[in-house]
C-alpha positions as CSV (number, residue, x, y, z in Angstrom):
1,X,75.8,65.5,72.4
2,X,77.2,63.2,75.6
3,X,78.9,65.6,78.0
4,X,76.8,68.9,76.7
5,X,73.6,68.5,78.8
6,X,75.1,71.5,81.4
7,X,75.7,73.8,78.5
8,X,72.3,73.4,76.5
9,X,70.7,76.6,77.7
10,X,74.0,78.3,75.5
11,X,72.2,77.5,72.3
12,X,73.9,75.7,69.1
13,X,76.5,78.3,67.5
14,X,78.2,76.0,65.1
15,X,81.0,77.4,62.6
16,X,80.8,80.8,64.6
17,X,84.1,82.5,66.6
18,X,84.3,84.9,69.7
19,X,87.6,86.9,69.9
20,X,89.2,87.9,73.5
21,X,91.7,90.3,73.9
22,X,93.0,90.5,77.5
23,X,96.4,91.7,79.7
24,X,96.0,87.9,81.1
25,X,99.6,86.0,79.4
26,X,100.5,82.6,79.6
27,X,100.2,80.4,81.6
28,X,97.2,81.7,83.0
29,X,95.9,81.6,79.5
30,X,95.4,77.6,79.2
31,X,93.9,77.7,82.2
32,X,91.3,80.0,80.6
33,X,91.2,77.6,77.7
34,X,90.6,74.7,79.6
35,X,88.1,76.3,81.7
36,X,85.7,76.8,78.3
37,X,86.7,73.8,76.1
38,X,83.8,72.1,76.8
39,X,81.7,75.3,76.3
40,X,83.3,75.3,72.6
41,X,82.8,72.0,72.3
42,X,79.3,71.7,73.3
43,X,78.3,75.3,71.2
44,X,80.3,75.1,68.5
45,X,81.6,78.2,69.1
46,X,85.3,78.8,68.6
47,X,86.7,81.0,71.0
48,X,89.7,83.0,70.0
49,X,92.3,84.3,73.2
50,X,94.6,86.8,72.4
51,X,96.7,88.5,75.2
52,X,99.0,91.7,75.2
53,X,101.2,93.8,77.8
54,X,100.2,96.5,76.0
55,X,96.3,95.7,76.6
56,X,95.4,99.2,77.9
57,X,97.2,101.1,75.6
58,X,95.9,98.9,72.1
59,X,92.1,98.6,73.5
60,X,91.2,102.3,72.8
61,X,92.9,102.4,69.5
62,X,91.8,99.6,68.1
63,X,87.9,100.6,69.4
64,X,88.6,103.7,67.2
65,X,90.0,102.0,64.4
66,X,87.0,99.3,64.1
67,X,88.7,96.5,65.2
68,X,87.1,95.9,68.5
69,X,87.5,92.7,70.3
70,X,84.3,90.9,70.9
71,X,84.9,90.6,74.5
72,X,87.6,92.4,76.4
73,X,88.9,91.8,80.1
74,X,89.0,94.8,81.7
75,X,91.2,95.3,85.1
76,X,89.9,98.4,86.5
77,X,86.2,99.8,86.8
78,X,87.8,103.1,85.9
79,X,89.0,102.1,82.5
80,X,85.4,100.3,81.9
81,X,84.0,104.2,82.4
82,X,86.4,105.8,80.0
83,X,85.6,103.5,77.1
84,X,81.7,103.7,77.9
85,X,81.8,107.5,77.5
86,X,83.7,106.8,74.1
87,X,80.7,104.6,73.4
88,X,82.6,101.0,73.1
89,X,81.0,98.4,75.3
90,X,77.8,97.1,74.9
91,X,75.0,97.0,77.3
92,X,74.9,93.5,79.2
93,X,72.3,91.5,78.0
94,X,69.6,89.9,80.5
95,X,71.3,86.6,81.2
96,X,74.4,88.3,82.0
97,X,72.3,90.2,84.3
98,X,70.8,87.7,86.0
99,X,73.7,85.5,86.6
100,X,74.9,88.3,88.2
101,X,72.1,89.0,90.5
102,X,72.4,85.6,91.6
103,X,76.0,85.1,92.0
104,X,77.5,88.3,93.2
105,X,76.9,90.7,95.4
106,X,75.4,94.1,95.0
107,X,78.8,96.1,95.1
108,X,80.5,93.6,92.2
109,X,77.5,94.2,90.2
110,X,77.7,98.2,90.8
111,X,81.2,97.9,89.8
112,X,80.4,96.9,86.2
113,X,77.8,99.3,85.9
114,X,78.2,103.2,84.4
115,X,75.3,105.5,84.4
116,X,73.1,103.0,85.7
117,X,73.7,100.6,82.7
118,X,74.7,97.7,83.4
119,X,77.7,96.4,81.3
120,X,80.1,94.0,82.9
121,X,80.2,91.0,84.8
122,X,83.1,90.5,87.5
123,X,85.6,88.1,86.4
124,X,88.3,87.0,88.8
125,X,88.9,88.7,92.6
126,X,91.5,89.3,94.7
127,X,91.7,89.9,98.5
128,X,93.8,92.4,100.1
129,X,93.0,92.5,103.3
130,X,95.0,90.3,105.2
131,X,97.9,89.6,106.8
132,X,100.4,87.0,106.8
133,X,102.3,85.3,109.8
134,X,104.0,82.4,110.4
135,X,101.5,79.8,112.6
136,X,104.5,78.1,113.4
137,X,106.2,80.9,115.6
138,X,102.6,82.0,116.7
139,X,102.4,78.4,118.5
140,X,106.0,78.3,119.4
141,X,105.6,82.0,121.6
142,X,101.8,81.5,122.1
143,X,100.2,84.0,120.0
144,X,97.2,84.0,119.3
145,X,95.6,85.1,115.6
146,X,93.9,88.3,116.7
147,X,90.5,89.2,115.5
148,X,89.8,92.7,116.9
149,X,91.6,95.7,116.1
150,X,92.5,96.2,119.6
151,X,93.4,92.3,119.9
152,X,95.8,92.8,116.8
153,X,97.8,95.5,118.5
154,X,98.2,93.9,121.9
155,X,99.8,91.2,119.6
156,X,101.8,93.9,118.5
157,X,103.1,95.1,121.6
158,X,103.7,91.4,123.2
159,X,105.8,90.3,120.4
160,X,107.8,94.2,120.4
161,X,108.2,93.3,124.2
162,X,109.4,89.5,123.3
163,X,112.1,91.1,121.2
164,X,110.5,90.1,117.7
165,X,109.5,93.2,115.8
166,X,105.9,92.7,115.0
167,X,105.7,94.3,111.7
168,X,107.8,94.6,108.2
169,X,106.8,95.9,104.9
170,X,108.0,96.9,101.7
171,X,106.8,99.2,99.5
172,X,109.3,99.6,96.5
173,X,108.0,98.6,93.0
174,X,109.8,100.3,90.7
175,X,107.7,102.9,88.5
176,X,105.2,101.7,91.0
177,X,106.6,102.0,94.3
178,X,104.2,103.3,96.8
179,X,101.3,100.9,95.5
180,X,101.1,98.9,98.6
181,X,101.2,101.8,101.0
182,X,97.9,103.2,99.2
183,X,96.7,99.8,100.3
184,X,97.6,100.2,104.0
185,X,95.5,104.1,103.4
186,X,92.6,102.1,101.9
187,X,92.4,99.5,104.5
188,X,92.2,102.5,107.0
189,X,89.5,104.1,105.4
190,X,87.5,101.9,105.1
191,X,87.4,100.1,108.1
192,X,87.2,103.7,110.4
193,X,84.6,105.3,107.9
194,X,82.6,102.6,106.0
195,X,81.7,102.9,102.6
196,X,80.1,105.8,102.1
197,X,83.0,107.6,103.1
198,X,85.5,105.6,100.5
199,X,83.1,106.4,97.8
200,X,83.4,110.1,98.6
201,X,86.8,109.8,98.7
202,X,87.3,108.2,95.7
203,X,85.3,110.8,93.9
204,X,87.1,113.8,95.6
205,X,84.0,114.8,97.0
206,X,86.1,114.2,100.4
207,X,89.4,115.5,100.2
208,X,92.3,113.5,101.3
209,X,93.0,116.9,103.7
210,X,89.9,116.0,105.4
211,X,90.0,115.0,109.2
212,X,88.1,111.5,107.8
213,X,90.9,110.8,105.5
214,X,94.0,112.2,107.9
215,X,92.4,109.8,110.5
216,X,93.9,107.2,108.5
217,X,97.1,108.3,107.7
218,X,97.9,109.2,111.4
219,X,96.7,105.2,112.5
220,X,99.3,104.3,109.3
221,X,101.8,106.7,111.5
222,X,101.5,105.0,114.7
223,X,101.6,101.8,112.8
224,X,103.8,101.2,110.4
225,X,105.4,104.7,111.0
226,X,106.4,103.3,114.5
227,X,110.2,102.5,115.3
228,X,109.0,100.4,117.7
229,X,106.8,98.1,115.6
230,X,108.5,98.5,111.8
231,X,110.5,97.5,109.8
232,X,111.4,94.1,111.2
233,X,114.7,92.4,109.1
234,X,115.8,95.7,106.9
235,X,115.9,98.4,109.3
236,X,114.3,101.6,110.7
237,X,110.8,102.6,109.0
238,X,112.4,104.8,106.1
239,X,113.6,101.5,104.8
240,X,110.1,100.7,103.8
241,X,109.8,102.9,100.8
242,X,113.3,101.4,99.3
243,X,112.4,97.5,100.4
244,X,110.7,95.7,97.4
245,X,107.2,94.8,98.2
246,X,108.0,91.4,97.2
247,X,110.7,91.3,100.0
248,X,108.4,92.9,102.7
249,X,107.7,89.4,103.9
250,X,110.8,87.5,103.8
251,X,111.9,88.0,107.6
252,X,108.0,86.2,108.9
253,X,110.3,83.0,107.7
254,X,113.4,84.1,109.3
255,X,111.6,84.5,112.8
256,X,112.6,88.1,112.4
257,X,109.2,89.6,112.2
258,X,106.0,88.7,112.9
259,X,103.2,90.2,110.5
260,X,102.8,91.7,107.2
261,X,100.2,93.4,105.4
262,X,99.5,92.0,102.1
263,X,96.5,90.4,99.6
264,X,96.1,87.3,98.8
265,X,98.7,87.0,96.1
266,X,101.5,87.3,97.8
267,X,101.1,83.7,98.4
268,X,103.5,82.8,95.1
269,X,106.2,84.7,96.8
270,X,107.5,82.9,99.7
271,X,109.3,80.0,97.5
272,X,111.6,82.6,96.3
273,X,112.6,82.9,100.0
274,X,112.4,78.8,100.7
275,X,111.5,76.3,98.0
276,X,110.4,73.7,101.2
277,X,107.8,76.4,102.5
278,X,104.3,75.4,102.7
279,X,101.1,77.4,103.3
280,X,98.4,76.0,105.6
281,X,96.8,77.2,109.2
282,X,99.2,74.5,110.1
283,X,102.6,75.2,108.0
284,X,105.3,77.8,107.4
285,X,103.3,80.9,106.4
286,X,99.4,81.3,106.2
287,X,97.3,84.6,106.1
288,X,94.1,86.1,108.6
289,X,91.7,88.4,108.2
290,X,93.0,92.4,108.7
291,X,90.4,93.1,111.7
292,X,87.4,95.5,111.4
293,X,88.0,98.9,113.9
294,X,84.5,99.9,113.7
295,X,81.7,98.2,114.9
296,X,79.3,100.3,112.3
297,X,81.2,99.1,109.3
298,X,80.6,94.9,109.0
299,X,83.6,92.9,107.6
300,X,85.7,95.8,105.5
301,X,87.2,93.9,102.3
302,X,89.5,95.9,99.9
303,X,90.1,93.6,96.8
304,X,90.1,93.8,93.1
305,X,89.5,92.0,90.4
306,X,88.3,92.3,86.6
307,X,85.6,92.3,84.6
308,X,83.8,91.0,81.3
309,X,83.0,93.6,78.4
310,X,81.5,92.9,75.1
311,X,81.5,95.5,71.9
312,X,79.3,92.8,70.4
313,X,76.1,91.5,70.7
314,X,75.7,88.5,68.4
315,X,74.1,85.9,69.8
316,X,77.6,83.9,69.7
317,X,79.1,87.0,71.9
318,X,75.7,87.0,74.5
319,X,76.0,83.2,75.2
320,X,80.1,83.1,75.7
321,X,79.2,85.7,78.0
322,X,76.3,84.3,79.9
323,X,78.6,81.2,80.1
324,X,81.6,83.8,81.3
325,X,79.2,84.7,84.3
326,X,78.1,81.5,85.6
327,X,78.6,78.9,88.5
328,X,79.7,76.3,85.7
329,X,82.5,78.3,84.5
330,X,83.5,79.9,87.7
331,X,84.0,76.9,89.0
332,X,86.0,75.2,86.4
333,X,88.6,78.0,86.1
334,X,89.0,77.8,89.8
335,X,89.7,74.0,89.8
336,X,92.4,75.4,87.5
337,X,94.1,77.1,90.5
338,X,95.7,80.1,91.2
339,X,92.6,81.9,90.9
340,X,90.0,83.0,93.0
341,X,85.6,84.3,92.0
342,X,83.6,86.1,94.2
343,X,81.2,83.8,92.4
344,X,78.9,82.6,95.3
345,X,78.2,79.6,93.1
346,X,81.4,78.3,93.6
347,X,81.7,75.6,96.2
348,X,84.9,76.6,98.5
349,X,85.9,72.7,98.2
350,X,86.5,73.2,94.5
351,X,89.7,75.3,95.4
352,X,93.4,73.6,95.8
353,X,95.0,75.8,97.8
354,X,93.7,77.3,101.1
355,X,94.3,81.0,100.4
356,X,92.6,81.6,97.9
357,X,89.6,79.1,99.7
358,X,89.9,82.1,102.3
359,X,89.7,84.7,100.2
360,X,86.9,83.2,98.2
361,X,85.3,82.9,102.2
362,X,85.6,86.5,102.3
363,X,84.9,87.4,98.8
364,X,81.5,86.0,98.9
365,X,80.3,87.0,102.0
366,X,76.9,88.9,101.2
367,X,77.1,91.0,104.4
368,X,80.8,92.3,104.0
369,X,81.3,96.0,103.3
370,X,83.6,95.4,100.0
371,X,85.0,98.0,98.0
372,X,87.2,97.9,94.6
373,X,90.8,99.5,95.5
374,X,90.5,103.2,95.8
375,X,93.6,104.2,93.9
376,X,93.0,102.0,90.7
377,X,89.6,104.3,90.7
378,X,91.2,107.3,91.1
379,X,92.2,109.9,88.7
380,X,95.7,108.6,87.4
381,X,97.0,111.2,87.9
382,X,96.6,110.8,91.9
383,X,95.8,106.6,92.0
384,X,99.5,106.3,90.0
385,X,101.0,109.7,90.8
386,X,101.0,111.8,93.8
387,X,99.1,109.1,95.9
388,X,102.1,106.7,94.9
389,X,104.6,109.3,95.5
390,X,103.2,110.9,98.5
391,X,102.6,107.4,100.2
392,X,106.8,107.0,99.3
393,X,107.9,110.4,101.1
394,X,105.9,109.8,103.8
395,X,107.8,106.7,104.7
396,X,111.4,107.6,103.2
397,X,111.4,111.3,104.0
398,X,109.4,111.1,107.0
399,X,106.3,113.5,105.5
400,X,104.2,114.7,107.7
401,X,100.9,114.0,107.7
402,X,99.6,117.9,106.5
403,X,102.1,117.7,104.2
404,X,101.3,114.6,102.1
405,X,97.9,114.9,102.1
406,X,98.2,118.9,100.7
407,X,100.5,117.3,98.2
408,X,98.4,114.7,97.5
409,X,95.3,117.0,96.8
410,X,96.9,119.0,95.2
411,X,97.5,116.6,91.7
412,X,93.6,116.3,91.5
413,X,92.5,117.4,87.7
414,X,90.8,120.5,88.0
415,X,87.5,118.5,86.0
């Protein structure tokens, strides 16, 4: 067929259907359908979306009850564990695998595995580690993007001494407030102990009352713990943990602070603040890179992201999902926009907007030490519980550090 000659190696599937059942709502969901029409088209294969805010809860239930999806989009590594050791997803099959092994690197791939199986191929990616500023007060006073750790608070200090408070944040989010300072500890982490460390930590096997861990929370102390340094447009640093994170960076655009800490997706927030601002190196707001601090750790990149998980292996299932982990699709959904792969495949000139072409800079970068966000990996009852609420304390109550940490530990299941 005219048009198919990219999709042969996907077989002939005609009168056949693939069901997806994904978190993902519209509008992001006819993106996804535009991004394998042609795939349908050229397979035969119908591909079925269905979405849900109740995805996480219905998934398990409906794996017990028979009804399994054919292919699921999973949003955290951690749920892909729980449903392996119930016995839903199947084993990836070869194709999968090698996309894989082409496209991504080693720590996406290890994300998607259990047990040394490997199951899942990474879907989308975000990037949290950077921070946003406004280039047009940087060349108005001068200042230059920093990228050292040391560079980044010398910025700090000049602006503080030019009367512009250099940081603001918000951490409010409802039955979530706290997320973002778990964030601002994972940055920390990993960019003063490296990976190996994270992973420990992750796994309890390094205790967040460990000097490693309390490293990081004493830098957040002197950071965005510091009166004179936070909170830029609301007020002194306990204001933090009752600003909404989508606030946190309003003032950057009043010329009322200078950075803020945030991933790449605070992007769609800033026209709630001004419908005329633009995003560019050049513009209103833009983002850099959150500086390494240690020189053994290379590139430190906290993100996310989710994944692709069959509980079927017809052929029809195996060739949606070889397609699902390719260059071809990767770089049709981007083209889509508002989306970003850490698909290597995907030429950077294929995105529309220049965030998320930085991020996907950053994303694919095979020497960067990347790791998945430590709290959605967690236990829930410490990634979305006492992490969330001891992160909250420590900025609204003023916690020490000894104390949140013990508190912290102390919600860790006992197995």
């Amino acid at each position: 067929m005219a048009g198919c000659e990219d999709y042969a190696s996907y077989g002939s599937h005609p009168g056949t259907k693939v069901t997806v059942f994904t978190s993902i709502l519209p509008p992001e969901q006819q993106k996804f359908e535009a991004s394998w029409a042609q795939f349908e088209k050229c397979t035969g294969i119908d591909v079925v979306y269905e979405g849900s805010d109740q995805f996480e809860a219905q998934l398990p239930t409906r794996i017990q009850g028979g009804n399994a999806p054919d292919i699921a989009f999973i949003p955290q590594p951690g749920l892909l564990q729980k449903l392996v050791q119930q016995g839903g997803p199947k084993p990836a099959p070869q194709s999968v695998t090698d996309n894989v092994g082409k496209f991504w690197t080693e720590a996406w791939k290890n994300y998607g595995t259990v047990d040394g199986t490997f199951y899942a191929a990474p879907l989308s990616a975000n990037m949290k580690s950077f921070v946003w500023y406004s280039p047009a007060v940087f060349a108005e006073k001068g200042y230059t993007v920093p990228t050292t750790w040391d560079d980044l608070f010398a910025l700090s200090d000049k602006m503080a001494a030019d009367g512009i408070k250099p940081w603001c944040g918000g951490i409010e989010s409802g039955g979530a407030t706290g997320w973002l300072a778990t964030d601002w500890i994972e940055q920390l982490v990993l960019r003063q102990q490296g990976g190996d460390v994270y992973d420990k930590w992750i796994s309890h096997e390094i205790k967040f009352d460990s000097p490693e861990i309390k490293e990081a929370f004493t830098t957040l102390e002197g950071w965005m713990r510091n009166s004179k340094y936070a909170n830029a447009g609301f007020g002194d640093t306990k204001t933090i943990a009752t600003t909404a994170f989508q606030d946190g960076g309003k003032p950057i655009l009043e010329g009322k602070c200078g950075m803020y800490q945030q991933a790449s997706f605070y992007a769609n927030f800033w026209v709630n603040f001004d419908k005329t601002a633009e995003i560019g190196e050049d513009k209103d707001v833009f983002a850099f890179y959150l500086p390494a601090i240690s020189a053994d750790v290379t590139t430190p990149i906290v993100g996310g992201g989710e994944f692709v998980t069959a509980f079927a292996d017809r052929p029809e299932v195996q060739s949606f999902q070889t397609y699902l982990a390719s260059d071809t699709f990767h770089t049709l959904k981007v083209k889509e926009g508002t989306w970003v792969s850490a698909n290597n495949g995907v030429p950077l000139d294929a995105y529309s907007d220049p965030i998320s072409a930085l991020s996907a800079k950053y994303l694919t970068d095979s020497t960067a030490t990347f790791r998945f966000d430590a709290s959605d990996l967690m236990p829930a009852a410490v990634g979305a519980g006492s992490f969330w609420t001891g992160m909250t304390a420590f900025f609204g109550e003023n916690k020490s550090v000894d104390d949140t940490v013990k508190a912290i530990d102390a919600a860790w299941p006992a197995s």
